[in-house]
C-alpha positions in Angstrom: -7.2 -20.5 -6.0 -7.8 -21.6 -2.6 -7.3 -19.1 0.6 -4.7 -20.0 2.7 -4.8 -19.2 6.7 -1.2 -18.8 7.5 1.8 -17.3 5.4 4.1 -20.3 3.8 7.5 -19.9 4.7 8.6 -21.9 1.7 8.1 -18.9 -0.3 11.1 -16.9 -1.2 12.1 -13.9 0.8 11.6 -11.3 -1.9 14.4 -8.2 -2.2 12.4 -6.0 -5.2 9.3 -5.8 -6.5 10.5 -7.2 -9.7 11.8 -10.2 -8.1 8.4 -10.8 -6.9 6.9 -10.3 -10.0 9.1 -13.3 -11.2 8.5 -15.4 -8.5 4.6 -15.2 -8.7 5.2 -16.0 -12.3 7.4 -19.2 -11.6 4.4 -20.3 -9.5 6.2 -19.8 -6.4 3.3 -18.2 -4.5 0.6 -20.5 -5.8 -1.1 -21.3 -9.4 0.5 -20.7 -12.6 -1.0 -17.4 -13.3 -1.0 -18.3 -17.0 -3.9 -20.2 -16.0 -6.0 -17.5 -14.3 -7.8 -14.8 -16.3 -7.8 -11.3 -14.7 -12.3 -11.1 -14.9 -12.5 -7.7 -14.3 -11.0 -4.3 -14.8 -11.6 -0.7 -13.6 -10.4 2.8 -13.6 -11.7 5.0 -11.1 -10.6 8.8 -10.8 -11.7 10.1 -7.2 -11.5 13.5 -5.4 -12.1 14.6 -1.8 -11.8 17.5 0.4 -11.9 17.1 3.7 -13.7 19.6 6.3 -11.8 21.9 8.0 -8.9 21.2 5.0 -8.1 23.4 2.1 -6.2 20.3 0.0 -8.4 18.7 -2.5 -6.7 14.9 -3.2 -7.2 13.7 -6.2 -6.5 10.3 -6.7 -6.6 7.6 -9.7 -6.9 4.0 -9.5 -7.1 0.7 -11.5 -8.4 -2.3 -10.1 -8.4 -5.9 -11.5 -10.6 -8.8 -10.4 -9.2 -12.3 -9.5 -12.0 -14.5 -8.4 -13.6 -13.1 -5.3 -10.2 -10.6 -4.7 -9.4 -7.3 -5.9 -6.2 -5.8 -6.6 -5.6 -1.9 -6.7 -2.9 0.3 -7.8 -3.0 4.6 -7.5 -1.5 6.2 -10.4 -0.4 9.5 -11.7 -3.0 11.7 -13.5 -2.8 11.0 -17.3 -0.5 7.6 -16.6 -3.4 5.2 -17.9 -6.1 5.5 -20.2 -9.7 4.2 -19.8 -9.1 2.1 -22.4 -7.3 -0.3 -20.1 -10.6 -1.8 -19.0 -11.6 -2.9 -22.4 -7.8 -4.3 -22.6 -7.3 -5.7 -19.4 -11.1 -7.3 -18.7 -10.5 -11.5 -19.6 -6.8 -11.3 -20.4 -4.2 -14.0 -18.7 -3.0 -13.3 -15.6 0.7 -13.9 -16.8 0.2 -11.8 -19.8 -0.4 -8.6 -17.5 2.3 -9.3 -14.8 4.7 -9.1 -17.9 3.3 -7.0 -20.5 1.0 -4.3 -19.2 2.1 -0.8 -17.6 3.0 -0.4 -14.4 -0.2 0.4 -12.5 -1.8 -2.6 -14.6 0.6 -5.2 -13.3 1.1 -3.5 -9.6 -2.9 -4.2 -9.6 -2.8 -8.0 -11.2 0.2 -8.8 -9.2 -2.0 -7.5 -6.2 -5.1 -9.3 -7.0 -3.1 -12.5 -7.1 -1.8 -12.5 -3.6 -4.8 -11.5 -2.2 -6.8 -14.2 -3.6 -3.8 -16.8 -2.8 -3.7 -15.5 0.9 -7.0 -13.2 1.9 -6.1 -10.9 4.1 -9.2 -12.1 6.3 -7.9 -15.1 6.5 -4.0 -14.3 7.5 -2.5 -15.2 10.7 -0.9 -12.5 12.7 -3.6 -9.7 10.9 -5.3 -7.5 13.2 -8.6 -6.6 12.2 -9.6 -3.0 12.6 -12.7 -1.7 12.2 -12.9 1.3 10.5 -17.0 3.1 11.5 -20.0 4.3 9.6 -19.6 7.5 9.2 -18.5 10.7 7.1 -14.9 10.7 5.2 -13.2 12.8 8.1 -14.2 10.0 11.0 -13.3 7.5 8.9 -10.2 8.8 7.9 -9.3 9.9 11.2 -9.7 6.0 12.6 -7.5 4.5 9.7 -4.4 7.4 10.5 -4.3 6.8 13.4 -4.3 3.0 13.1 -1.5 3.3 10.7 0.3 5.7 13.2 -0.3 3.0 15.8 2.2 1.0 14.6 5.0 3.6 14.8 7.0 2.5 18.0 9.8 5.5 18.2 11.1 8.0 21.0 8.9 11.3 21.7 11.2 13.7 19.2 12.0 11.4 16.7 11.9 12.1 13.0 9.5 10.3 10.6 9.8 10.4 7.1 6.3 10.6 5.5 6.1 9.6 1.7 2.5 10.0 1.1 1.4 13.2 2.5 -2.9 12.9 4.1 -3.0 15.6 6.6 -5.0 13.3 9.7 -1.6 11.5 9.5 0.8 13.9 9.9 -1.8 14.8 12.8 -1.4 11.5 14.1 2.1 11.1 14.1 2.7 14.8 16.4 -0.1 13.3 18.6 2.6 10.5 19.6 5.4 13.2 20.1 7.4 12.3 16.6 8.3 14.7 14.0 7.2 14.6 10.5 9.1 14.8 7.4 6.9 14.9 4.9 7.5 13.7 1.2 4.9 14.3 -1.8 5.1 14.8 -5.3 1.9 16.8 -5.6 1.8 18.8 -2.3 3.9 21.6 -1.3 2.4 22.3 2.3 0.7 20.3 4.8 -2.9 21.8 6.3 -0.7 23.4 8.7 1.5 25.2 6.4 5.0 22.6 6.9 7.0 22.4 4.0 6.5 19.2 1.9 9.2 18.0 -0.4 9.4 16.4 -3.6 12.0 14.3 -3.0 12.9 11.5 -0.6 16.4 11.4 -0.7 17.6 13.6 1.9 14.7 12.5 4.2 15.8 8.8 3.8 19.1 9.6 5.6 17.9 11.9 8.3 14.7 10.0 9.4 14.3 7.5 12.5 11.3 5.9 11.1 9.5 6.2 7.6 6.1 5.6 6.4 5.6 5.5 3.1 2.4 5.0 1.2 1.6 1.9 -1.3 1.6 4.7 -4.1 5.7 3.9 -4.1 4.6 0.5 -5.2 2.8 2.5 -8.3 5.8 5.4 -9.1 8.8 3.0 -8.8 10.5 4.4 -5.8 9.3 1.3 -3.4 12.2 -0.8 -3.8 14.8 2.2 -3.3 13.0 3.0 -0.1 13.1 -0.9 1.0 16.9 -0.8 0.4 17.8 2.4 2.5 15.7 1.6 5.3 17.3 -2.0 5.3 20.9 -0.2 5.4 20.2 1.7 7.8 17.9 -0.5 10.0 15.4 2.3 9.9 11.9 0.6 10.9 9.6 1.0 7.7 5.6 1.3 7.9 3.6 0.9 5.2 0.3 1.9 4.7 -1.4 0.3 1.5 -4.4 0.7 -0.2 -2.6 0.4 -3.7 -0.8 -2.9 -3.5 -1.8 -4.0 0.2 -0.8 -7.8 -0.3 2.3 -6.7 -2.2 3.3 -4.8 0.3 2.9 -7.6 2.8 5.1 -10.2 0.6 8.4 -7.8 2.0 7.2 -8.0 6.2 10.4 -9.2 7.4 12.4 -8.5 4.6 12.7 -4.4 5.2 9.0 -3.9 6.0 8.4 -4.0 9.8 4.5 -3.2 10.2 1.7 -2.6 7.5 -1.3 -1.2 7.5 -3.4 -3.1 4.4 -6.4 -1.7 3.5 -8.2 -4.1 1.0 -10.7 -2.6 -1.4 -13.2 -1.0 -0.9 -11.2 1.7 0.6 -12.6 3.8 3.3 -13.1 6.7 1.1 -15.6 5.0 -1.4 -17.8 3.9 1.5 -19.8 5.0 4.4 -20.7 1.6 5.5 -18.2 -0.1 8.1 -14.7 -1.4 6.6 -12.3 -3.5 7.9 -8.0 -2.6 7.7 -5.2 -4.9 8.5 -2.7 -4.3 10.1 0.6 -6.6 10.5 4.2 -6.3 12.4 7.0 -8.2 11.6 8.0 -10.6 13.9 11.1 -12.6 14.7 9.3 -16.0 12.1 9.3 -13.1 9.4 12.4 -12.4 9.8 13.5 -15.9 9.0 
């Protein structure tokens, strides 16, 4: 697969998730996948704590290697066994867009955009540099890069799906309000009420942000659909399924924030994000 340096606009506007899935398997976003063999996979279970915080995350991932591209998908504790690596490591592309578990075709299906269109290599991405340094400087760059691209009133209410403390930091800092959404937290570092469920936020909030983990649980395309009805600007911020998440910019997604593996937290080396806005071409 060859890099391209500008999206195609030939490519169908996707509406779900699934819809991609079938489109990349039609070959409608580049090679057959049935030709390409996934190289590599990983699973990776990570914790932090932050200083100052009393919330340990503790996150799981898979990745799969594509040529010189990673894909990455977050997934629930227990939701994918080790195993996978041995399973997933030289299998067809095609064969785990259609037949592995979620996480495992979130990842491929990741890896394949990425190495059709590197997000180096992307027109309109804005390259932000996140610094050497210790988890909480790091961290503290990329919220508030992803709460950059929040463009609401002072007052208004953001629906957070996703819950990392600098962020919900981030978005008061710019006068909004968070609502924040998590299935695993039930306070923020500052003792706000988190909730497990995104329905009632969806149809109180003026903007949402929603992590790429809604990619991984299933609830991405049912966020994508509300905002659309109710013109709600949707940020994303992705580290599991960044170049998924960019396939929907102008089709419900207004701005992005892809992070590109490896993620900020598994270094202390300078990293680069991407972040993207939909414009009135996207839109097309």
């Amino acid at each position: 697969m060859t890099g391209r340096t500008s999206p195609t606009r030939l490519r169908p506007r996707p509406r779900s998730v699934d819809q991609l899935m079938s489109d990349v398997l039609a070959g409608a976003h580049g090679p057959d996948p049935a030709g390409l063999t996934a190289t590599s996979a990983f699973w990776i279970h990570h914790g932090t704590r932050l200083a100052g915080g009393d919330a340990t995350y503790l996150n799981q991932y898979v990745l799969i290697r594509l040529g010189g591209s990673f894909g990455a998908c977050a997934f629930e504790a227990g939701e994918v066994d080790p195993g996978i690596c041995r399973e997933a490591s030289g299998a067809p592309l095609d064969v785990l867009l259609r037949e592995a578990p979620r996480p495992i075709r979130i990842a491929a299906l990741d890896a394949y955009l990425t190495e059709a269109e590197p997000h180096l290599r992307t027109a309109g991405a804005e390259r932000v540099p996140l610094p050497a340094g210790t988890p909480e400087i790091r961290a503290k760059v990329r919220d508030t890069a992803v709460a950059g691209l929040l463009d609401v009133a002072r007052g208004a209410k953001v629906g957070l799906i996703g819950v990392v403390n600098p962020l919900v930091a981030a978005i008061r800092e710019r006068g909004g309000v968070p609502l924040p959404c998590d299935f695993n937290l039930r306070t923020t570092q500052w003792g706000d009420p988190v909730s497990d469920s995104t329905e009632t936020m969806l149809g109180e909030a003026d903007a949402v942000i929603a992590t790429g983990m809604t990619l991984s649980n299933g609830t991405f395309d049912t966020v994508l659909a509300r905002c659309r009805e109710r013109a709600v600007p949707l940020i994303v911020y992705a580290q599991t399924g960044s170049a998924v998440a960019r396939a929907f910019l102008g089709s419900g997604v207004t701005a992005l924030s892809a992070e590109p593996f490896p993620f900020s937290q598994f270094s202390a080396e300078p990293t680069t994000l991407y972040r993207y806005r939909a414009t009135a071409e996207d839109d097309v």
